[in-house]
Structure formats: structure tokens, C-alpha cells
N, C-alpha and C positions, 0 to 999 in steps of 0.2 A: 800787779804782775808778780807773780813767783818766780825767780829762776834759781834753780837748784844750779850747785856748781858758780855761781856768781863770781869766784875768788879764783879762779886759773884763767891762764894766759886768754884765751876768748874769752872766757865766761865775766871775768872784768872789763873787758871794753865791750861786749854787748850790753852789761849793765849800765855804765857810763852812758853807751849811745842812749839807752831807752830812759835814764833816768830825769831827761827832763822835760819830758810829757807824759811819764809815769808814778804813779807810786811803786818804789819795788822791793821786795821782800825779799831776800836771797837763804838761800838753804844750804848746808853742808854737812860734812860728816864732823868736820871740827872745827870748822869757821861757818859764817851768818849771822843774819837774823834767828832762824830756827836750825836746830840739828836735824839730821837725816841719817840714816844708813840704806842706802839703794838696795844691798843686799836683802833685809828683814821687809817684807812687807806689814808687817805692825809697825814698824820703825815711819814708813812713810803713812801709815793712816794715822798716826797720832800727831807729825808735821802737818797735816792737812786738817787734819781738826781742830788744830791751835790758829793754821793761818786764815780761814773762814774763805767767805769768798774772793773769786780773783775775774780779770777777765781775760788772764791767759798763763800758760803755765808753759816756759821754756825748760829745759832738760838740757845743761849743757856736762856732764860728768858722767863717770861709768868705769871701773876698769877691766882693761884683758890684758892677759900675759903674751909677751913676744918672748920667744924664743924657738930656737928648731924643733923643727915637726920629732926630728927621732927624741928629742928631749921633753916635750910636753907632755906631763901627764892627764888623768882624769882630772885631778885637783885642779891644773892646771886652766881646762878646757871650764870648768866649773865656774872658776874667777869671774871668768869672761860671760855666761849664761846667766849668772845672779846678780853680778853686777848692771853691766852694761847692759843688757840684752833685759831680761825680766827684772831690771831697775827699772827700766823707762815701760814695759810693757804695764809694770804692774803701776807706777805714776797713772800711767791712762786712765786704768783699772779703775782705781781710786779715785783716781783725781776729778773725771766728771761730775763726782757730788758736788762739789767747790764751785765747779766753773760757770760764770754768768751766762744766760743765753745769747748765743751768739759768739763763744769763746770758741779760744784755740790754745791747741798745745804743738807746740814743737820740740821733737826732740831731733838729737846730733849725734852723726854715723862718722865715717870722712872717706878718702878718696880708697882704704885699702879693699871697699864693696865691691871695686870696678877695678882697679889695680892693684892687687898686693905685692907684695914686696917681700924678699927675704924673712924668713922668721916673723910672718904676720898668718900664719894658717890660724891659730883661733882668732883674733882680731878680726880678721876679712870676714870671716863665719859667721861670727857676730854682726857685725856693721852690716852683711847682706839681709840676717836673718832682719833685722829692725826694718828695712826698705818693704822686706814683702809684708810685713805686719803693717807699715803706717799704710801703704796700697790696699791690703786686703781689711783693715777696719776702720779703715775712711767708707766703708760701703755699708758699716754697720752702727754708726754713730748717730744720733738723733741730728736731721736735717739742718739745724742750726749751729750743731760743733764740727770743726775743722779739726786736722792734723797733717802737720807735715813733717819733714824730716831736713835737717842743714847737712849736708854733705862736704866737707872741707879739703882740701888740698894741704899742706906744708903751709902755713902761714909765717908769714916772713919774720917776727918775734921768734920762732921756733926753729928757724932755717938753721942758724950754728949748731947746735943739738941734734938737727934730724936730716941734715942734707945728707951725709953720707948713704943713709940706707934709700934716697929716693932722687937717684941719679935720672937725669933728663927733665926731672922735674923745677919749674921756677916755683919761688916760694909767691903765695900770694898773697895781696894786700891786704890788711886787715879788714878796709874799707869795705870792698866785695862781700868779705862775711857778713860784717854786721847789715847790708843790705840786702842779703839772703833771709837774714833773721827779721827784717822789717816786711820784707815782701809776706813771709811768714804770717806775722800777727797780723799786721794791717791787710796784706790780699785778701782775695776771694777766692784762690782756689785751697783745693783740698785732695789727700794721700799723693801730695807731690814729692817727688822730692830734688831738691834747688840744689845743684853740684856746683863747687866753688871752685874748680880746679885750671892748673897755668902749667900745663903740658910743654916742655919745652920742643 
């Protein structure tokens, strides 16, 4: 199992959870097993060449810029599109050379797809754009490969830090996630996407 992102706040307890009926490999920009840059798509085909096959590839990292709409720029809007957004597009891309028959890949959007919040216009853009790609190339993938997408909420490690911009919201349990991320690899279904969220 690959998971890219292994070393942030989910990205280490989903490893943990999967790690002990998995072998798992984690990937980063400056921590891992293998380096990565989501941005360069040669950056991910050379991690993929190095880590050979898997029989599933989670996507938990990406970034996009928060700030107000009148202050974002192009640059800005860009972060969010090569990072986060054709990071994980282009993981897929790539990534089914690797992937055993019968794998999956999941990658991770969160709640600003369906709710955003203050100073989250590129983020939410982003996080929608990935929903309609895992829906619309779940229909294009060879019969035996899955994709879905984890959708998260405020997770409660992250509530001091992030309450204030997502009032009404409870933060929620780690637990939920990582069993978003198991229905993921282990399910049967495919271009789902499993929203983790505790709406107050």
C-alpha cells in the first residue's frame, strides 16, 4: 500500500490504522519512504517507478491557498490546480501502471466541496473539481480498478487550529475517518465519495 502524505495529521493515523495488515510505503515531499512532488508530474512517475507494485494507492496531501476571494490571485488559484487537484489526477494517471488487479486508489477532498467557508473559494474549487473526476473516471477505469474519494469534516486533532473558521461545525472523530479510508480499500464500491462530516 502507498500512501502519499502518510506524515500529517490523518495521513499518520490512517497509516498506523492500515499498518498492521499492510505493508506500507509512505511518500512525501520531505518526509517518507520515497520523495514526491504532487506538483511535477515526472516527480510522481519516478516515486512510482521506484515503488513497483502496490494493491492500493491512498492520496492523503495536496495544497490550496485560503485567503479572500478579492486577494487571490492567478498564482494563487494555480497552487491549488497542480497541487491538490492534478496531484491526485495525475497519481491516477500514473499510478494504474503499479496497481495490482483488482486495486484501488483513494484520494482526499473534505467538507469545503459541499460547505465552504470564509476564504476557502479556491480550496472548495478544488475539493469539488476531484469529486466530479473520481464520479466521472470511475466509469473509465478498467472493470477491476476502483476509486474513491474520503471527504472529511474538522477532525478533532485539528479543532484548536481550525474551529474558528467552521462555526456550527463538531469536529470529528478520527475513528470515522479512518473507517471511511478502510470502506475505501477494502469495499466494493467505486467513484463514491464517503463524506465524514458532524454538522452541528
Amino acid at each position: 500500500m502507498l500512501i502519499v502524505g502518510g506524515q500529517g495529521t490523518i495521513g499518520a493515523c490512517v497509516r498506523d490504522h492500515f499498518a498492521s495488515t499492510h505493508e506500507i510505503v509512505t511518500a512525501g515531499r520531505t518526509t517518507g519512504d520515497l520523495r514526491v512532488d504532487l506538483t511535477d508530474s515526472e516527480s510522481i512517475g519516478q516515486m512510482l517507478l521506484a515503488l513497483g507494485e502496490v494493491d492500493s494507492i491512498l492520496c492523503i496531501a495536496g495544497e490550496a491557498k485560503w485567503a479572500p476571494f478579492d486577494e487571490l490571485t492567478e498564482e494563487d488559484y494555480d497552487l491549488g490546480l497542480k497541487s491538490k487537484l492534478m496531484g491526485q489526477v495525475n497519481l491516477v494517471r500514473l499510478g494504474r501502471s503499479v496497481l495490482k488487479p483488482s486495486g484501488s486508489i483513494t484520494l482526499t477532498t473534505g467538507i469545503l466541496a459541499d460547505h465552504p467557508v470564509n476564504m476557502t473559494t479556491s480550496a472548495a474549487m478544488v475539493n469539488g473539481g476531484i469529486h466530479s473526476f473520481v464520479k466521472a473516471v470511475s466509469l473509465e477505469l478498467r472493470e477491476s480498478m476502483r476509486i474513491n474519494a474520503v471527504s472529511s469534516g474538522m477532525v478533532e486533532e485539528a479543532a484548536e487550529k481550525y474551529e474558528a473558521y467552521f462555526p456550527g461545525h463538531n469536529p470529528v472523530p478520527m475513528w470515522k475517518v479512518k473507517n471511511a479510508y478502510s470502506r475505501s480499500v477494502h469495499g466494493l464500491e467505486t467513484g463514491q465519495i464517503f463524506r465524514v462530516y458532524e454538522m452541528g
